[in-house]
C-alpha positions as CSV (number, residue, x, y, z in Angstrom):
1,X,78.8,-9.6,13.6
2,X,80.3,-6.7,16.0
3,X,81.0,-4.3,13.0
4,X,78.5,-1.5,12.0
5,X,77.1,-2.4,8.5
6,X,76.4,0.4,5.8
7,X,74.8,0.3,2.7
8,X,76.8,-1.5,0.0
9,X,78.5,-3.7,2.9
10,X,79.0,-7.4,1.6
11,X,78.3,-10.0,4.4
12,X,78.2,-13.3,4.1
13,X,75.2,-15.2,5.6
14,X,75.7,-18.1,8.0
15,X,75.0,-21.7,7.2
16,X,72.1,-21.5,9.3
17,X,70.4,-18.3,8.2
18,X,67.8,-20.2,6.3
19,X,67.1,-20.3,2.8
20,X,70.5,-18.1,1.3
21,X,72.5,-19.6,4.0
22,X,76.1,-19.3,3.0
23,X,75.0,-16.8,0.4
24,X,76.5,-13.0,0.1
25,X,74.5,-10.4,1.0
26,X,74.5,-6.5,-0.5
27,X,73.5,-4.5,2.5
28,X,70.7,-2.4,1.3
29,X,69.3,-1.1,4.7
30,X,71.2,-1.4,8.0
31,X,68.8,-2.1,10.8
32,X,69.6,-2.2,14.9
33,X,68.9,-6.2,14.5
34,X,71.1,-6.5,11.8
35,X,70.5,-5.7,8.3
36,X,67.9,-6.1,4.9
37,X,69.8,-6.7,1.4
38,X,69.4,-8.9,-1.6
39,X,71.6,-11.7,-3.2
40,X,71.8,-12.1,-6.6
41,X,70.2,-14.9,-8.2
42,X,72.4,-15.5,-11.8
43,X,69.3,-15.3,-14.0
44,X,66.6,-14.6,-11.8
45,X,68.0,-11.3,-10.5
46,X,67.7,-10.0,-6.8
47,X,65.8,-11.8,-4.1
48,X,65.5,-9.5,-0.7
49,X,66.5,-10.5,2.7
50,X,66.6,-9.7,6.5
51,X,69.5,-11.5,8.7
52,X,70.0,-10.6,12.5
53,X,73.4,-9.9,12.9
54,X,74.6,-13.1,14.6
55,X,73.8,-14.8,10.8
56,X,76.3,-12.1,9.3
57,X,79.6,-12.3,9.1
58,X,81.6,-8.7,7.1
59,X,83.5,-9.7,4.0
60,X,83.8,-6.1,2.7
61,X,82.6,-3.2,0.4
62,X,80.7,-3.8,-2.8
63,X,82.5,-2.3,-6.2
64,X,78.7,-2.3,-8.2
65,X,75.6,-2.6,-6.1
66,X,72.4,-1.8,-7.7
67,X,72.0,1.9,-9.0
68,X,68.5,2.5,-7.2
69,X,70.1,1.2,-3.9
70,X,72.1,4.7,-4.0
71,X,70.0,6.9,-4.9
72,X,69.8,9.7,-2.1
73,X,73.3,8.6,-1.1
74,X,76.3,11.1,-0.7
């Protein structure tokens, strides 16, 4: 991934991330290696994950991410 990720960035995860490989990703915290955010499980709600950023790939911006993930935010 060569594009800087913000918070509320969607990325899709590569197939060989690991255990949400393929997934979409809500960035939550954007990190030098890449980036921490959470996929959301349809009844289960949010699991958290870290991907480097060759296991990202930028789809685009979130409409609704998760009202404490903006809290602070401007």
């Amino acid at each position: 991934m060569t594009t800087e990720t913000n918070i509320g960035d969607v990325v899709q995860l590569s197939p060989d991330a690991g255990a949400f490989a393929a997934c979409f990703m809500v960035v939550t915290e954007p990190k030098p290696w890449g980036a921490q955010g959470y996929v959301r499980v349809p009844g289960g709600g949010d699991a958290y994950f870290r991907a480097k950023h060759e296991y990202m790939t930028h789809i685009g911006r979130a409409e609704w991410i998760r009202s404490d993930e903006t809290e602070g935010q401007p």
